[in-house]
C-alpha positions as CSV (number, residue, x, y, z in Angstrom):
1,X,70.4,118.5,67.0
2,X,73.5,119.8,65.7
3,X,73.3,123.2,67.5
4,X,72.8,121.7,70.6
5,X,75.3,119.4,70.2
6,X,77.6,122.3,69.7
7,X,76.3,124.1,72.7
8,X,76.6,121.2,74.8
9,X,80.5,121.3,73.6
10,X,81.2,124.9,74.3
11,X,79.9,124.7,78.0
12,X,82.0,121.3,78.7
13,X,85.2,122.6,77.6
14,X,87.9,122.8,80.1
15,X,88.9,126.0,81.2
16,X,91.6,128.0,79.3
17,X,95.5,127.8,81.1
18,X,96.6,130.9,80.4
19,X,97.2,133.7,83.2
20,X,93.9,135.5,83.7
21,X,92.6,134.5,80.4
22,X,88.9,133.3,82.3
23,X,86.3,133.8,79.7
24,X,82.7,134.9,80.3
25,X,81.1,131.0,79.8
26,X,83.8,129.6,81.4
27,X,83.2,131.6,85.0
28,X,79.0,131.4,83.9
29,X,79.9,127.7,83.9
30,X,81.5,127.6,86.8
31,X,79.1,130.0,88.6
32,X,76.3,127.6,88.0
33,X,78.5,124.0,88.9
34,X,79.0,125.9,92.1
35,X,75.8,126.4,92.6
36,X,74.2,123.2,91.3
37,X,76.6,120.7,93.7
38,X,75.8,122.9,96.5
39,X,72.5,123.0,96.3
40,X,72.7,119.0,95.8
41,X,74.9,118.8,98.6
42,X,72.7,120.6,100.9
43,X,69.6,119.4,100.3
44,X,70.1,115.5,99.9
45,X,70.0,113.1,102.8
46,X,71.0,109.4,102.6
47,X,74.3,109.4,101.3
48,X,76.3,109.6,98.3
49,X,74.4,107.2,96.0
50,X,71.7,109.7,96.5
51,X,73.5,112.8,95.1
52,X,74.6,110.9,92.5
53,X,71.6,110.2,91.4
54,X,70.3,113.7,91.4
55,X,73.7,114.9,89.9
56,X,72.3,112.8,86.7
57,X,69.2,114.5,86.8
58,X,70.7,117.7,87.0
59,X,73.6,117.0,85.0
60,X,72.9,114.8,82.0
61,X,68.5,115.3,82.0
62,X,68.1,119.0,82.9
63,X,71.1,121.1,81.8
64,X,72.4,118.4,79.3
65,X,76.2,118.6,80.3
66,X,77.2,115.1,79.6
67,X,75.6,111.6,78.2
68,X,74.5,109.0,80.1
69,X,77.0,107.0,79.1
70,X,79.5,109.4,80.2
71,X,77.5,109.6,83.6
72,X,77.8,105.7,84.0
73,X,81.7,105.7,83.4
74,X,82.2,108.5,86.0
75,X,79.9,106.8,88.7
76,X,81.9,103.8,88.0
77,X,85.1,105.8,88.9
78,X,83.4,107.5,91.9
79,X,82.3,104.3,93.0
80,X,85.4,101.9,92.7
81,X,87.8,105.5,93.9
82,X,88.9,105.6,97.6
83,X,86.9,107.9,99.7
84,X,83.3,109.5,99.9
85,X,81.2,108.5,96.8
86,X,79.5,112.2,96.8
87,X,82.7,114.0,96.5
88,X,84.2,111.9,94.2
89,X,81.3,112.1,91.9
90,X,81.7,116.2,92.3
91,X,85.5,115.4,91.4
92,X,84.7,113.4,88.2
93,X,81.8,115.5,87.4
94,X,83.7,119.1,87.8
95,X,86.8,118.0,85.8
96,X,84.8,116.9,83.1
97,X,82.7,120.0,82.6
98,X,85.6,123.0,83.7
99,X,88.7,120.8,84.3
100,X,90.9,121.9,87.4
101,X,88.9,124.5,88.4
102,X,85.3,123.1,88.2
103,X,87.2,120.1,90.0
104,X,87.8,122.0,92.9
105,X,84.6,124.1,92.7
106,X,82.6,121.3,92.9
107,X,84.4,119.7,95.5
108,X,83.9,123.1,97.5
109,X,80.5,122.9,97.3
110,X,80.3,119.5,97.9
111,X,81.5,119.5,101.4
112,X,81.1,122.6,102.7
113,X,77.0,122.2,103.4
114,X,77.9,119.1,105.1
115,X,80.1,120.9,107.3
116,X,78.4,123.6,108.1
117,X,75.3,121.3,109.0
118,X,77.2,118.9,111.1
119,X,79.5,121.6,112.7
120,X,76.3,123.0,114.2
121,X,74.5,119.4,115.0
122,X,77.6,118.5,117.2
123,X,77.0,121.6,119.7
124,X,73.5,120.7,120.0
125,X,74.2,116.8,119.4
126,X,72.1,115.6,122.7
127,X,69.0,117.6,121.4
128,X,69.1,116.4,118.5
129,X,69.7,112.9,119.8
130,X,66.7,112.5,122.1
131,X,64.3,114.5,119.8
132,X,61.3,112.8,118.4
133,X,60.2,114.8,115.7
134,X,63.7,114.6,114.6
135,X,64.0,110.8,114.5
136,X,60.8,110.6,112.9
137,X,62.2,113.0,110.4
138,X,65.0,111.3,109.3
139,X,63.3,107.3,109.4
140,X,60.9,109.1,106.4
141,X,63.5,110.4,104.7
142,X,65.4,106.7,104.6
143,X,62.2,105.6,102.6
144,X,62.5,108.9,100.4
145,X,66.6,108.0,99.8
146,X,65.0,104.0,98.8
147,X,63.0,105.2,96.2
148,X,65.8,107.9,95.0
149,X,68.0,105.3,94.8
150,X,65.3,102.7,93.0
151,X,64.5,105.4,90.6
152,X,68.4,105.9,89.2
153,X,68.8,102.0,89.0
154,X,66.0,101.7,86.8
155,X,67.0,105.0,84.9
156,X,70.7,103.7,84.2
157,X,70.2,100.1,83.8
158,X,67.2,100.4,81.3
159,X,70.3,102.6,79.4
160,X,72.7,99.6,79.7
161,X,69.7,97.4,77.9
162,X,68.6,99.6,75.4
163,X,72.1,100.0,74.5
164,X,71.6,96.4,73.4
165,X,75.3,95.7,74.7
166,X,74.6,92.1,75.8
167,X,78.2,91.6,77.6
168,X,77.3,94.5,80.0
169,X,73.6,93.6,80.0
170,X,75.2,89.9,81.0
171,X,77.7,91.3,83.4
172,X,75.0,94.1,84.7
173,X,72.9,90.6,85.8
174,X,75.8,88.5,87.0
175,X,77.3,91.3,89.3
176,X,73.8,91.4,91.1
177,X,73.3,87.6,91.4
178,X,76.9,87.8,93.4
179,X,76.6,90.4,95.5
180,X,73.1,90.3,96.4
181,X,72.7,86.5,96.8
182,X,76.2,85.0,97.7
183,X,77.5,88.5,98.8
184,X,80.6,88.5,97.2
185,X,82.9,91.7,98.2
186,X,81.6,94.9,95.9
187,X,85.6,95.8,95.6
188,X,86.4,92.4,94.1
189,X,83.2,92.8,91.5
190,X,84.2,96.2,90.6
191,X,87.9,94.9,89.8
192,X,86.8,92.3,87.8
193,X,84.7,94.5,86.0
194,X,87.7,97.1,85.1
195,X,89.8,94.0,84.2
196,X,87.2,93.0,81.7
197,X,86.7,96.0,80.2
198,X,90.8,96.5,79.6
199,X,90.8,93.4,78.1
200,X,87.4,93.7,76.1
201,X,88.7,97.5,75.0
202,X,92.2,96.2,73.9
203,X,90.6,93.3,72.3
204,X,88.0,95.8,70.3
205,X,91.2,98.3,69.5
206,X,93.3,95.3,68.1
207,X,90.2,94.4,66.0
208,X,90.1,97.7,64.8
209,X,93.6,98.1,63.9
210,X,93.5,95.0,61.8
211,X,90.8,96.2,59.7
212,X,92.6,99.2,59.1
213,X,95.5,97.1,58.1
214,X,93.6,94.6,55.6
């Protein structure tokens, strides 16, 4: 347990800053981040909740890269972050493991499948339009994203649970209540999330310290 631990370290540590001091690991890391989020990228339909998902497959069950945990904080930040959820979960994701340069590597890879594929839709865009294989296509792969997006729900919420951390599991249940049911505005949830967890973390911190103390 220990010695994977330690692996798990070595491959997640930021690259070094010096001039042209790039280790072996460090570009093998990068190598295969580059290749991961572009595969990701190119092969997932349905948006970014979708390669999210599939980055925590990849990222936290297959190669073992980060936590969960971890994985829940940075699709928090991808999530409540201005812009597109998928390249803001390669921005999270690639700092993490590589720092500046696996940020901008995964970013790379992250959008350049989408441009490719939709700089060659738009010449053929009326085709494409009016096909019917092609509409058929895409309505089964909006039941295929469903399920996707089912699967990591269940996969990350049976993580807040077993975590047995019943303010989260409480706010986890609440959060749903309002936005699916009296659809209250995601943005203001999210905020009033991040402001409980500052106060709950600064709460925790001062409790700390005063242990210390006594």
């Amino acid at each position: 347990m220990s010695d994977k631990k330690e692996k798990n370290t070595s491959q997640t540590a930021p690259l070094s800053a010096d001039k042209g001091e790039t280790t072996r690991p460090a570009k093998h890391l990068l190598l295969q981040l580059f290749l991961s989020t572009l595969t990701l990228s190119a092969f997932t339909f349905g948006g970014g909740y979708v390669i999210v998902t599939l980055m925590k497959k990849k990222f936290v069950d297959e190669y073992h890269w980060i936590d969960e945990e971890e994985m829940l904080d940075l699709v928090a930040i991808a999530q409540s972050a201005p812009g597109a959820i998928a390249v803001n979960g390669a921005i999270v994701v690639g700092f993490k493991l590589a720092g500046i340069a696996g940020l901008l590597v995964s970013v790379l890879a992250t959008v350049l499948p989408p441009f490719v594929i939709l700089s060659v839709i738009s010449l053929f865009y009326e085709a494409f339009a009016s096909n019917e294989i092609v509409a058929l296509a895409l309505a089964g792969m909006q039941a295929g994203v469903g399920a996707v997006i089912a699967s990591v729900v269940y996969d990350m919420g049976s993580g807040v649970v077993k975590s047995r951390d019943w303010l989260g599991i409480f706010l986890m249940a609440v959060v749903f209540v309002l936005n699916y049911f009296l659809n209250v505005n995601v943005m203001l949830l999210i905020i009033a999330c991040g402001l409980l967890g500052v106060v709950r973390t600064l709460l925790e911190s001062k409790r700390e310290k005063g242990g210390e103390a006594s």
